[in-house]
ZALUM-307459 format. One record per residue: y negated, z negated, x negated of N, C-alpha, C in turn; residue in three letters. Coordinates in steps of 0.2 Angstrom, whole numbers, plus 5000, padded with zeros to 4 digits. Layout:
<recs>
Y/Z/X/Y/Z/X/Y/Z/X/Ala
...
</recs>
This chain:
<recs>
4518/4570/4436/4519/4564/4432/4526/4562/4432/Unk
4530/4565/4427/4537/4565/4424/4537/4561/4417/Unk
4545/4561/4417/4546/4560/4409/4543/4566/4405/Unk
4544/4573/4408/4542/4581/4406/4534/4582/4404/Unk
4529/4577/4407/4522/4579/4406/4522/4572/4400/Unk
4525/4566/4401/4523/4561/4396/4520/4555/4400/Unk
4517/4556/4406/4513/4552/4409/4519/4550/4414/Unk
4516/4545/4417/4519/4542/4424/4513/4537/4428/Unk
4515/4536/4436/4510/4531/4437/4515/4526/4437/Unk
4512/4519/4438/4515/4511/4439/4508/4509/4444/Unk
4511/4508/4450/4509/4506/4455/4510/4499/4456/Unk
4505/4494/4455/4508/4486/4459/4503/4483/4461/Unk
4507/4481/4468/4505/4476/4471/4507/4470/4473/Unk
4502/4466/4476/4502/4459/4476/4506/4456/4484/Unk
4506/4451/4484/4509/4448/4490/4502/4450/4493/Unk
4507/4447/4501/4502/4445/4506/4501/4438/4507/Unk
4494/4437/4513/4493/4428/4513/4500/4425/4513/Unk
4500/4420/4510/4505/4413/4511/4502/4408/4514/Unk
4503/4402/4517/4499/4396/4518/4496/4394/4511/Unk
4498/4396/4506/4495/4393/4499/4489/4395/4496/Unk
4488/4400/4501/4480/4404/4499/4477/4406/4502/Unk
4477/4402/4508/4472/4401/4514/4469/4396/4510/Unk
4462/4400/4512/4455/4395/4512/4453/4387/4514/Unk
4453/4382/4511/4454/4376/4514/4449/4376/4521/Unk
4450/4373/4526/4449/4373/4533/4450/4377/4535/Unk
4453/4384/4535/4455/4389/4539/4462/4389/4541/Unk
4461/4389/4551/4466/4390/4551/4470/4396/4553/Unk
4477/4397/4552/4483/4403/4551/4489/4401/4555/Unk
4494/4405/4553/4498/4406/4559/4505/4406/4556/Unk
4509/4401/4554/4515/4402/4550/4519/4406/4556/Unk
4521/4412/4551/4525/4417/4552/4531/4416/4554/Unk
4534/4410/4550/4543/4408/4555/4543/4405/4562/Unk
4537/4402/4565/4539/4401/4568/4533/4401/4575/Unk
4528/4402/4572/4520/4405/4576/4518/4400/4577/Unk
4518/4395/4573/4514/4386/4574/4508/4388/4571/Unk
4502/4388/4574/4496/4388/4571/4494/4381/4567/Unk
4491/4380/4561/4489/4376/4556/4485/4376/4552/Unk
4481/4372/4550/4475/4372/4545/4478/4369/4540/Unk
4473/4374/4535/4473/4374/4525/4471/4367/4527/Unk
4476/4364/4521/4473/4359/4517/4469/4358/4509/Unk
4470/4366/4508/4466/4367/4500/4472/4372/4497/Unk
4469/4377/4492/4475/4380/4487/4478/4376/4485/Unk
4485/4379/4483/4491/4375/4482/4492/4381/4475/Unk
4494/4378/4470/4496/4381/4463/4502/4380/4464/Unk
4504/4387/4466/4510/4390/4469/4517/4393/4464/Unk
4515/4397/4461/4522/4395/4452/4526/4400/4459/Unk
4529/4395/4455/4535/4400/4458/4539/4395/4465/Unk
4534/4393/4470/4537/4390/4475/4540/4395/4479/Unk
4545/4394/4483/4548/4397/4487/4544/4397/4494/Unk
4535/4398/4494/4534/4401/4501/4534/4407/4503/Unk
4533/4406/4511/4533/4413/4514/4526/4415/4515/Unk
4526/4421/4520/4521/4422/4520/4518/4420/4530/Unk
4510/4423/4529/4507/4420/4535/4510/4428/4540/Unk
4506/4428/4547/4509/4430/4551/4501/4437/4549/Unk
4497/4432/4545/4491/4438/4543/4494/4441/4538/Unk
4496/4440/4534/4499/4442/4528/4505/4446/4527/Unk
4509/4445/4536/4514/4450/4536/4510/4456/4538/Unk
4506/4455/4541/4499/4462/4543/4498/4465/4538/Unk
4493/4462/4533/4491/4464/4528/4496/4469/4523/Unk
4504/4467/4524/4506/4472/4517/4511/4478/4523/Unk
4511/4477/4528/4510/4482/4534/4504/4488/4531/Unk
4497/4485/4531/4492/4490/4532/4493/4493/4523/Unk
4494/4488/4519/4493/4488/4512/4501/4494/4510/Unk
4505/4493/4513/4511/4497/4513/4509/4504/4514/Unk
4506/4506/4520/4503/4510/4523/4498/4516/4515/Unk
4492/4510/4515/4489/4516/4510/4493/4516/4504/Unk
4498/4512/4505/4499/4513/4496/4503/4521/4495/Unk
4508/4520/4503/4511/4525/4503/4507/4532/4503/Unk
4502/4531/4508/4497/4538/4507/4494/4541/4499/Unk
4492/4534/4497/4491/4536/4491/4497/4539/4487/Unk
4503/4537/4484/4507/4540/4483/4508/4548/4485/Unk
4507/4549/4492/4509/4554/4493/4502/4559/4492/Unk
4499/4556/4494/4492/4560/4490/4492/4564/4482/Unk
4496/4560/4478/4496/4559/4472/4500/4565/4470/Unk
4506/4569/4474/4511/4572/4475/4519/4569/4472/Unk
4518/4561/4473/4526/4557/4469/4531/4559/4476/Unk
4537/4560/4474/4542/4560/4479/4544/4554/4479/Unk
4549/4551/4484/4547/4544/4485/4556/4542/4482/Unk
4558/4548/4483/4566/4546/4480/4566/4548/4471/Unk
4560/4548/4469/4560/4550/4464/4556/4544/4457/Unk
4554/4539/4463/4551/4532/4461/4556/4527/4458/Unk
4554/4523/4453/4557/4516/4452/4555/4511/4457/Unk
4557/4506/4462/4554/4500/4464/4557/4494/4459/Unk
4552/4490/4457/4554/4482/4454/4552/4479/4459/Unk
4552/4474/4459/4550/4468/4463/4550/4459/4462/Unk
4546/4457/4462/4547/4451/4459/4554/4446/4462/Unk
4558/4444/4461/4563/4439/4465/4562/4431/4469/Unk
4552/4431/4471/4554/4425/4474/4550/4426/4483/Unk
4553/4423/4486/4553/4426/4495/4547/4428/4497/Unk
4541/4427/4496/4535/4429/4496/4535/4437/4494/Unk
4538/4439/4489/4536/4445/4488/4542/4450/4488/Unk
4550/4446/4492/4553/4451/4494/4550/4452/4501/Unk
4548/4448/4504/4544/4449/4512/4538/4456/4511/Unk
4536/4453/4505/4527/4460/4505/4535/4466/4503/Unk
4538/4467/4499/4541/4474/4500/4543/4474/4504/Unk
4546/4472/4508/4551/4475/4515/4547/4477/4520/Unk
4539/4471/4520/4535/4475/4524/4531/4479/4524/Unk
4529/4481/4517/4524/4487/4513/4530/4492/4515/Unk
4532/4494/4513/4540/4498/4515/4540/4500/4521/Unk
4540/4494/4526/4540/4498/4533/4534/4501/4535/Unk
4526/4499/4532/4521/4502/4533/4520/4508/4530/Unk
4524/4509/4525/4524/4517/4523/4528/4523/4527/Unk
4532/4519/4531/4533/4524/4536/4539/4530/4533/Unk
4539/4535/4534/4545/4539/4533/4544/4539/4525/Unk
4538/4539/4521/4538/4538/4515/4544/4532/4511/Unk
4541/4526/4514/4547/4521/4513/4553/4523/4514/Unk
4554/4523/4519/4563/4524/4522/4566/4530/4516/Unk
4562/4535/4509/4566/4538/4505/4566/4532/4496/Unk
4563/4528/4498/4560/4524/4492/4568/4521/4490/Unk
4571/4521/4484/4577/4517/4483/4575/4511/4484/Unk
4583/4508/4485/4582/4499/4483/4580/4496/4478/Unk
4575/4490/4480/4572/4487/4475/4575/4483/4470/Unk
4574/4482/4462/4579/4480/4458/4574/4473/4458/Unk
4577/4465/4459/4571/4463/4460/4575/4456/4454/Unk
4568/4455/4448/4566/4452/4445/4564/4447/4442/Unk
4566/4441/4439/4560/4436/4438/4556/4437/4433/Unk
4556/4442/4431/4550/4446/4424/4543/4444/4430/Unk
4543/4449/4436/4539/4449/4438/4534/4443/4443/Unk
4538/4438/4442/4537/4427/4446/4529/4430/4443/Unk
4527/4424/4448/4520/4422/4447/4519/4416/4440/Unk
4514/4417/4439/4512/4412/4432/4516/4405/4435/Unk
4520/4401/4431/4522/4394/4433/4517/4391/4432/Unk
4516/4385/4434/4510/4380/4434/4516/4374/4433/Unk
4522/4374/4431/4526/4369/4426/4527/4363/4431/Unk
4523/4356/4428/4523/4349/4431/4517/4351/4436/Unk
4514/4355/4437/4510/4355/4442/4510/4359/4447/Unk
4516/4363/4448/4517/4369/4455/4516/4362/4461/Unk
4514/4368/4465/4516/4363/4471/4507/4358/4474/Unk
4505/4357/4469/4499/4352/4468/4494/4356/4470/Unk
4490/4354/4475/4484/4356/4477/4479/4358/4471/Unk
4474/4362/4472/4473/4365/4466/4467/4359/4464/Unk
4463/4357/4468/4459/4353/4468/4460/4346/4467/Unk
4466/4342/4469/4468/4337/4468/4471/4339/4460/Unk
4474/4344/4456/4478/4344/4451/4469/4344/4445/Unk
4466/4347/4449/4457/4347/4443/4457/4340/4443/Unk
4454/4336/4447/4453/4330/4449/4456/4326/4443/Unk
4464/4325/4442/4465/4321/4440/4465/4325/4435/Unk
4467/4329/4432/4467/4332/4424/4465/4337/4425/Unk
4455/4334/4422/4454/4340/4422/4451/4345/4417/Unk
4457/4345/4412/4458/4352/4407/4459/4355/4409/Unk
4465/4354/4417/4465/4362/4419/4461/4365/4423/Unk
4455/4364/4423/4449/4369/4425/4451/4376/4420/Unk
4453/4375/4413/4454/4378/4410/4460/4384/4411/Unk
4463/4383/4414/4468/4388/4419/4466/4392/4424/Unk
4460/4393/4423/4457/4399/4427/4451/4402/4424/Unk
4450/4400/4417/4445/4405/4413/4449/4405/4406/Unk
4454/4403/4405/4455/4403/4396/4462/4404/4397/Unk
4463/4414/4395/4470/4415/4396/4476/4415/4392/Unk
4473/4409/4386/4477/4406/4381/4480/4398/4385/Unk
4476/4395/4389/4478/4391/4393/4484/4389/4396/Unk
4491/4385/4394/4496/4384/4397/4496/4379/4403/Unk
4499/4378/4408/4501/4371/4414/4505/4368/4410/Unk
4506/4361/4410/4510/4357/4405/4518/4359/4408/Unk
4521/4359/4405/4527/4362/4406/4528/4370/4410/Unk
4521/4373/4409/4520/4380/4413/4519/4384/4408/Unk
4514/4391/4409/4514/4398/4408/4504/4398/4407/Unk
4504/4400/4403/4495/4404/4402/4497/4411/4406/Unk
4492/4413/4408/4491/4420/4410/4493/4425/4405/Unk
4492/4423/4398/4495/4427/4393/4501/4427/4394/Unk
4505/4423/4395/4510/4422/4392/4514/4427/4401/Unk
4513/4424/4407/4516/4426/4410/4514/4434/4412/Unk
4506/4436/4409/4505/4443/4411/4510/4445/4405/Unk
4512/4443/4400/4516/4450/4393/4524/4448/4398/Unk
4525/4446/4399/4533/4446/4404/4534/4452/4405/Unk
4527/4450/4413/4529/4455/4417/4526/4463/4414/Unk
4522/4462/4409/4520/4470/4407/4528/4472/4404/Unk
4528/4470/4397/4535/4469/4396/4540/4473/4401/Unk
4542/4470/4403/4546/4472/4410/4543/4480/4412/Unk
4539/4480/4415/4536/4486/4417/4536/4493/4413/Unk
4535/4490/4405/4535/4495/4400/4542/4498/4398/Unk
4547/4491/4399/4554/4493/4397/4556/4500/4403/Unk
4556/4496/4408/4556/4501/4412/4557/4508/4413/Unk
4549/4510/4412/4545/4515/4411/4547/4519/4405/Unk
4551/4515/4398/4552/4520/4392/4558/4520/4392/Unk
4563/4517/4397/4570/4517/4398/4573/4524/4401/Unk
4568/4524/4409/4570/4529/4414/4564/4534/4413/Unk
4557/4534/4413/4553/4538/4414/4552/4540/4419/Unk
4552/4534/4422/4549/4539/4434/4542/4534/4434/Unk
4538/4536/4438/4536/4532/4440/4538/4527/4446/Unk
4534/4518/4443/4535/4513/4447/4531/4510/4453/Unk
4535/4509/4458/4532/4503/4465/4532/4496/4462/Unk
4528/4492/4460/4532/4486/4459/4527/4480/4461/Unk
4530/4476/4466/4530/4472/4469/4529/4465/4466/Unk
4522/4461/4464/4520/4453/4463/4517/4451/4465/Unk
4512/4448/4461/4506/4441/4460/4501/4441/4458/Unk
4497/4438/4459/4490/4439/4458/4489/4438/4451/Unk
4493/4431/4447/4489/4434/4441/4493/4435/4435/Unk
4501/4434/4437/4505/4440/4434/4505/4447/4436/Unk
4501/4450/4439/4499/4457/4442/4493/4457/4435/Unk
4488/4453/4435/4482/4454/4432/4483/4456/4425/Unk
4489/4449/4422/4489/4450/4414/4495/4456/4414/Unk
4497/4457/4419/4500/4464/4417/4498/4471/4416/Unk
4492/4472/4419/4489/4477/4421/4484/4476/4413/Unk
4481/4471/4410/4478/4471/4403/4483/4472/4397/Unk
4490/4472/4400/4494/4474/4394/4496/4481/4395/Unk
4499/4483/4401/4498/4490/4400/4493/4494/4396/Unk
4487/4490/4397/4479/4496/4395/4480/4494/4388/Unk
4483/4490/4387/4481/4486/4378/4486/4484/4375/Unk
4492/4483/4378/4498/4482/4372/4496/4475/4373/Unk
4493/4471/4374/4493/4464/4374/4488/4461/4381/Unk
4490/4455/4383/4486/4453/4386/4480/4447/4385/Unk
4472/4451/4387/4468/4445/4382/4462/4446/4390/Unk
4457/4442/4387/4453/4439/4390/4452/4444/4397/Unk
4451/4450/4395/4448/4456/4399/4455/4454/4406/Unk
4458/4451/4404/4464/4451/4411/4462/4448/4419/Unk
4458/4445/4416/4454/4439/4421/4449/4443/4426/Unk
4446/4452/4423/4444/4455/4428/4448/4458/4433/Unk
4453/4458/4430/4460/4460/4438/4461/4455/4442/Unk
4458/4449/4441/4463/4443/4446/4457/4444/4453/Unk
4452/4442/4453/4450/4445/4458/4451/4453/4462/Unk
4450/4458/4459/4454/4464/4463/4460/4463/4464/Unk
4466/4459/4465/4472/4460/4465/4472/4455/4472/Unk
4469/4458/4478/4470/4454/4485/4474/4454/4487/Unk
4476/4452/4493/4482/4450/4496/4485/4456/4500/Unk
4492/4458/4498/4494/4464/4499/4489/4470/4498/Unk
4483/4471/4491/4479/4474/4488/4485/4476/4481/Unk
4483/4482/4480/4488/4486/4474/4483/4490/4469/Unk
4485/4491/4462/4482/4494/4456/4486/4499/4454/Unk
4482/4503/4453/4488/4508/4451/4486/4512/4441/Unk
4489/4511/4439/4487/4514/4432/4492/4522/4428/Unk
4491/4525/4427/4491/4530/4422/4495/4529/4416/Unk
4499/4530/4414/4503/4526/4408/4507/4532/4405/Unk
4505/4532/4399/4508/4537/4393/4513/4535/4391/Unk
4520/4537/4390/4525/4535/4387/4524/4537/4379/Unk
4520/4539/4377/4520/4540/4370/4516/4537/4366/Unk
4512/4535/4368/4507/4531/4366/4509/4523/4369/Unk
4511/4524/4374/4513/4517/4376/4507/4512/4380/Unk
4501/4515/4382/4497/4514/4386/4495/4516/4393/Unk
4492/4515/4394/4489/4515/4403/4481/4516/4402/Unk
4481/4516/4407/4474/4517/4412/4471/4516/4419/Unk
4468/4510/4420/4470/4511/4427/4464/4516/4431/Unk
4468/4518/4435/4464/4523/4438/4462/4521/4447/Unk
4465/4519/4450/4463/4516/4457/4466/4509/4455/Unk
4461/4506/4461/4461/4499/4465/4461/4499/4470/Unk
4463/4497/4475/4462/4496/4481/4455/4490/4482/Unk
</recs>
């Protein structure tokens, strides 16, 4: 899988738990400082500056682990890889620690070149808002988790923030020719994985938002000449 056969892989994955996607009533273990606390409800998170939980440092630990096997399964050399990575602390945390769960694999991986292409969809005037208090009072944005035409007022549809980061991925890809580790978000991971397959991101994006679990990875097939993909595993 070279610039020489035409193909490449584009591996990405997703963060680990944050406080923000804990389940309401479960309680977790913030990571800075080991204070256990219970969910208050999803938080429409954008591009907030959370961390992650002390499960979710686990999870891109174990998630780091297969990814790396899988690669090495695959036969990719690992100095032979591109890393991107999203630029907000959540998902510099899931690389540094998917990285150390890769183990000697990691430790050959270049520095990650990290990106706002790859941010999570904004939610605009409404980051930060509980997801259920932000339905509540407007509730057009129900529409923001099944219509990927959907923008947040002052925010991002899924279209719009999966073409970024596809975008991004493809420049990449038809720039250097290696394949990519690339490191985000749940549903800027999703719309991106529907642009790779299709050159655009459309309704079909919405069946990756579910497989795209917390420090959970997709990995797709991607022809520089045709300029599409395929994906081939999910975790």
């Amino acid at each position: 899988m070279t610039r020489q056969t035409g193909k490449i892989f584009i591996g990405v994955m997703r963060h680990g738990e944050t406080p923000d996607n804990v389940p309401p009533g479960e309680r977790y273990t913030r990571y800075a400082d080991g204070k256990v606390l219970t969910s208050e409800g999803f938080v429409l998170s954008g591009h907030n500056d959370v961390l992650l939980t002390a499960n979710g440092v686990r999870q891109c630990i174990e998630g780091g682990g297969n990814m790396g096997r899988y690669m090495e399964g695959e036969g990719l050399r690992a100095d032979e890889l591109s890393v991107l990575c999203s630029d907000l602390p959540r998902t510099r945390l899931t690389h540094a620690y998917a990285t150390l769960g890769m183990g000697g694999f990691g430790s050959l991986l270049p520095p990650p070149l990290y990106t706002p292409k790859l941010c999570e969809r904004s939610a605009g005037e409404l980051q930060g808002w509980y997801r259920d208090v932000a339905i509540k009072q407007f509730p057009e944005v129900k529409k923001a988790f099944s219509d990927h035409t959907f923008r947040y007022p002052g925010g991002e549809s899924l279209r719009g923030s999966g073409t970024r980061a596809g975008k991004r991925l493809v420049h990449h890809a038809l720039t250097y020719g290696r394949s990519i580790l690339a490191f985000g978000h749940q549903l800027s991971n999703a719309g991106a994985i529907d642009y790779l397959e299709r050159g655009e991101v459309t309704r079909h994006a919405w069946q990756w938002k579910d497989r795209m679990t917390n420090a959970g990875f997709i990995v797709v097939r991607f022809d520089l000449e045709t300029r599409r993909g395929t994906v081939i595993f999910h975790s």
